[in-house]
N, C-alpha and C positions, 0 to 999 in steps of 0.2 A: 753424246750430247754436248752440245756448246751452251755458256751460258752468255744470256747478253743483260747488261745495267740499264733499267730503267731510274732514270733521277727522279727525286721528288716532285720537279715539275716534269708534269705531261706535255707531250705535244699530242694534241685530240685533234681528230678530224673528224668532222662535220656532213654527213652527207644524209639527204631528204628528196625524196622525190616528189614530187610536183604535187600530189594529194595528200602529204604528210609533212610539207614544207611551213605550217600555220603550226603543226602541233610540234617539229623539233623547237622553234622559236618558240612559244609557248616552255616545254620543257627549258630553253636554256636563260629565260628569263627567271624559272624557280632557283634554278642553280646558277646563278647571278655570280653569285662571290667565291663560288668554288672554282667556278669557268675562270675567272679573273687570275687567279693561280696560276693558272697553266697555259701554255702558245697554241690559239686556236688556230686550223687550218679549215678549209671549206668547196666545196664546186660554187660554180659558180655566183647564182641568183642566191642559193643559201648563205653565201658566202658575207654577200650585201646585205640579206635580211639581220643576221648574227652579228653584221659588227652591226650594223644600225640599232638593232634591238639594246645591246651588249654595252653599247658607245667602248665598247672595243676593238682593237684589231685583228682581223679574223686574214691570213694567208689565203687568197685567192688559187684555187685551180679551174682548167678554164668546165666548161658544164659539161656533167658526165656523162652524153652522149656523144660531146664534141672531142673527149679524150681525157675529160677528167678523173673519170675511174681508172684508165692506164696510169695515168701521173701517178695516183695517189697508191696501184699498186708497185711503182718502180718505188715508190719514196718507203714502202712497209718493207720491199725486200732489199734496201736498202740500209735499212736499220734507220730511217728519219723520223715514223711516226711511231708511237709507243700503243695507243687504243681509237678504233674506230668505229664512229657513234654514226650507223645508219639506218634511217627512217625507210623504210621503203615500205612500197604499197603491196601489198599480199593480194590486192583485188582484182589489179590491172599488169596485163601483159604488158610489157614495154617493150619499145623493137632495139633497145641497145642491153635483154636481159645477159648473153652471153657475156655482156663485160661486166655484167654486176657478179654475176657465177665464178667469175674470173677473179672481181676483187674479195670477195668472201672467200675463195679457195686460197689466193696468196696472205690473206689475214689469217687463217687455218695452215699455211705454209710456215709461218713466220712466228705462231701460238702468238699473235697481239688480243688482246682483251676487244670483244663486238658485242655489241649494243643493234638489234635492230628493232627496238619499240621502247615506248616512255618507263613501262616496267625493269626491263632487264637495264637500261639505261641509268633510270636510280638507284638500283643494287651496285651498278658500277661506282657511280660518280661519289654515293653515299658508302662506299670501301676504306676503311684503315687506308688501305693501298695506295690510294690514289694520289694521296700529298708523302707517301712514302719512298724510299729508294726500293726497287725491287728487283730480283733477278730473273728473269723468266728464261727456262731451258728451252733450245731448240734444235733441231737433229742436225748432227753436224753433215754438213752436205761435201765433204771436200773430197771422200773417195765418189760420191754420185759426178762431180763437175769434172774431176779429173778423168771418169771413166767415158766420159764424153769426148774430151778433148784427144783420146786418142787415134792415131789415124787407119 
């Protein structure tokens, strides 16, 4: 196991799909001053709703059919984002679902703390945790990467 330091502030990202994009806004208007705390990040159009709602600034990625669910998985296994808050619609098939499977397995890759509804959401954001330093274990990958790299 590797451990990696999350700091007190969060970087959170932000992600809603089009029929759940009124209720994450909603959601982060209650948690107003706790969002305030930490460096929001966001796809696209949620992106604009969150800082506009917020009158904060919210990190832009471009909209997650267009590749913003790849960014945002390069940035989780990168170690840039700490937990991510996404809305998605459980009703509706969407035709870019294999990159959302994608970023919920590299969030599951990486143990970052997920959020996909207003419940499990405020168990998060409402966590000792959240304004705390924390360590979260993850499997150390370096005999897997090396065993690749061999020719």
């Amino acid at each position: 196991m590797t451990q990696v330091q999350m700091a007190p502030r969060k970087r959170i990202v932000l992600v809603a799909h089009d029929a759940q994009k009124d209720t994450l806004v909603r959601w982060c208007r209650q948690h107003r001053s706790t969002l305030a705390e930490h460096e929001l990040f966001a796809t696209g159009t949620t992106a604009q709703r969150v800082s506009a709602a917020l009158e904060q600034a919210v990190h832009p990625f471009l909209s997650g059919p267009m590749g913003g669910d790849q960014q945002i998985g390069a940035q989780i296994a990168e170690g840039c984002l700490d937990i991510l808050v996404f809305f998605w619609d459980p009703m509706s098939q969407m035709p870019h679902d294999p990159d959302i499977k994608a970023l919920l397995r590299i969030a599951a890759v990486w143990n970052i703390p997920v959020a996909c509804n207003a419940a499990s959401a405020d168990f998060l954001i409402s966590s000792p945790l959240i304004a705390a330093p924390y360590q979260r274990d993850t499997l150390d990958y370096t005999a897997y990467v090396a065993s690749r790299q061999q020719p």
